[in-house]
C-alpha positions in Angstrom: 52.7 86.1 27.9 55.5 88.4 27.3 55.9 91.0 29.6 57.4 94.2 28.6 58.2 97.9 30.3 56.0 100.4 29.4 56.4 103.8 28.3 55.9 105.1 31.8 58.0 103.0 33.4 60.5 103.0 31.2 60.3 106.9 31.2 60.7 107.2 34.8 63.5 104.5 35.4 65.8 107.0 32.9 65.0 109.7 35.2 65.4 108.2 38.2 68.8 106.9 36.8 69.5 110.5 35.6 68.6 112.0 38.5 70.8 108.8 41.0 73.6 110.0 38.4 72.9 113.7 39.7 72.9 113.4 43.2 74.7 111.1 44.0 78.3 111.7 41.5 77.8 107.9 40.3 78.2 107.7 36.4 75.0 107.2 34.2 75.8 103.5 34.4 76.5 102.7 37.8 73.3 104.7 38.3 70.8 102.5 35.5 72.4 99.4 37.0 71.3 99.9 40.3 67.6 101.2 39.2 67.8 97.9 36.7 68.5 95.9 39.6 65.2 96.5 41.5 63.5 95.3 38.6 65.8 92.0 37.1 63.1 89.6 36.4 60.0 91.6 35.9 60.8 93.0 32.2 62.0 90.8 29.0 63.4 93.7 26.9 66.7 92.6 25.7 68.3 95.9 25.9 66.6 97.1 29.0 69.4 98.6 30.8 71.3 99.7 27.6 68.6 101.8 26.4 67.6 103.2 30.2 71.4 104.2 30.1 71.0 106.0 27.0 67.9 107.6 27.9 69.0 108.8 31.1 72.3 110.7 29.1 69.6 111.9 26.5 67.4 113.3 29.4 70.3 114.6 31.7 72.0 116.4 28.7 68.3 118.0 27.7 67.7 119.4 31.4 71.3 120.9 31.2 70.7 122.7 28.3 67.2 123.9 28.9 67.9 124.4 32.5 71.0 126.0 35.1 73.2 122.7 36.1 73.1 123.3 40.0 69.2 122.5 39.3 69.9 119.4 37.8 68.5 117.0 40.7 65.2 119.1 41.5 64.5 119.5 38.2 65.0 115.6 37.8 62.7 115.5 40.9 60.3 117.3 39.0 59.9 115.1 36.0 59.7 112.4 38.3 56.3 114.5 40.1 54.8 114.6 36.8 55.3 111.2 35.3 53.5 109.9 38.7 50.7 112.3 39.0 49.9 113.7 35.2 49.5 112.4 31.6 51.1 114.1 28.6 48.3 116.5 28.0 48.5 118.2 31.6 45.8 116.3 33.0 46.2 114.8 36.5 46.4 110.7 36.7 43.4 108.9 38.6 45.0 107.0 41.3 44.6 103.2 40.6 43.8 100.6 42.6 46.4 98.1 41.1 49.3 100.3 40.3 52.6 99.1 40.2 55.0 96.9 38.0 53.0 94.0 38.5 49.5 95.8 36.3 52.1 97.9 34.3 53.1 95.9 31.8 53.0 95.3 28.0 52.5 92.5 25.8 55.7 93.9 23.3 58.1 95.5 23.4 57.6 99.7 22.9 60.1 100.7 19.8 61.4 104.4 19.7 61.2 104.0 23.8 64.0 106.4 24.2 63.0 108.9 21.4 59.3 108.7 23.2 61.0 109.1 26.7 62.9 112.5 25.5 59.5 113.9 24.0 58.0 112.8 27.2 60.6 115.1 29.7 60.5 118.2 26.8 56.6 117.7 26.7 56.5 118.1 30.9 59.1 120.7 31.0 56.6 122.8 28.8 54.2 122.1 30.5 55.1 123.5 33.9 56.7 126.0 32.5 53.9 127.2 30.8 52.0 126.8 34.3 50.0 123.4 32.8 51.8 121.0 35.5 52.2 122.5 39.3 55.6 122.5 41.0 55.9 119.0 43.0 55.5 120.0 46.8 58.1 120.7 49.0 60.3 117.5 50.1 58.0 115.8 48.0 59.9 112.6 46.9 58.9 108.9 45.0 
């Protein structure tokens, strides 16, 4: 059985690499190369770390224009808070029993993944904007 990312995952590996990027002055692809490397074996998408790259400029260059740059990480922090914890609509996520990489697969591979990923972080930013989604806790961290 093929095993591909899926749209969560994929979503927060380009924010997590965004977000590495910010924090840490590494460039975008330093950054998806080291988030890539946790994971070298578990996914068969081709492009994987291509399209995680290109996702995480997509995502970092949406936050800067929505949003002041010295906010950049937190904010990244904050996408990462709801991608864990809350579905697209607002609602919170029930905690599974089987969670991780291993159950979170699927059988092919997602197209549009980085177009979906981008309406994914716009969709959240409205969302706690608009008061939907709380702020992620203080020091609160994946």
């Amino acid at each position: 059985m093929a095993e591909f990312v899926s749209q969560e995952m994929f979503n927060m590996f380009a924010v997590s690499a965004a977000k590495i990027s910010a924090g840490t002055g590494k460039t975008l692809e330093e950054s998806t190369a080291l988030v890539v490397s946790y994971y070298e074996g578990t996914y068969r998408d081709q492009n994987l770390a291509r399209d995680i790259e290109i996702a995480a400029k997509k995502v970092k260059d949406y936050m800067l224009a929505v949003l002041p740059p010295e906010t950049l990480s937190g904010n990244l922090t904050q996408m990462q808070f709801c991608i864990k914890n809350y579905k697209l609509d607002g609602t919170k996520k029930r905690k599974k029993i089987w969670d991780g990489t291993f159950f979170n697969k699927e059988k092919k591979e997602i197209e549009n993944k980085i177009q979906n990923c981008l309406a994914s972080v716009a969709t959240y930013h409205t969302l706690v904007v608009g008061g939907s989604i709380p702020i992620a806790p203080q020091g609160w961290s994946l």
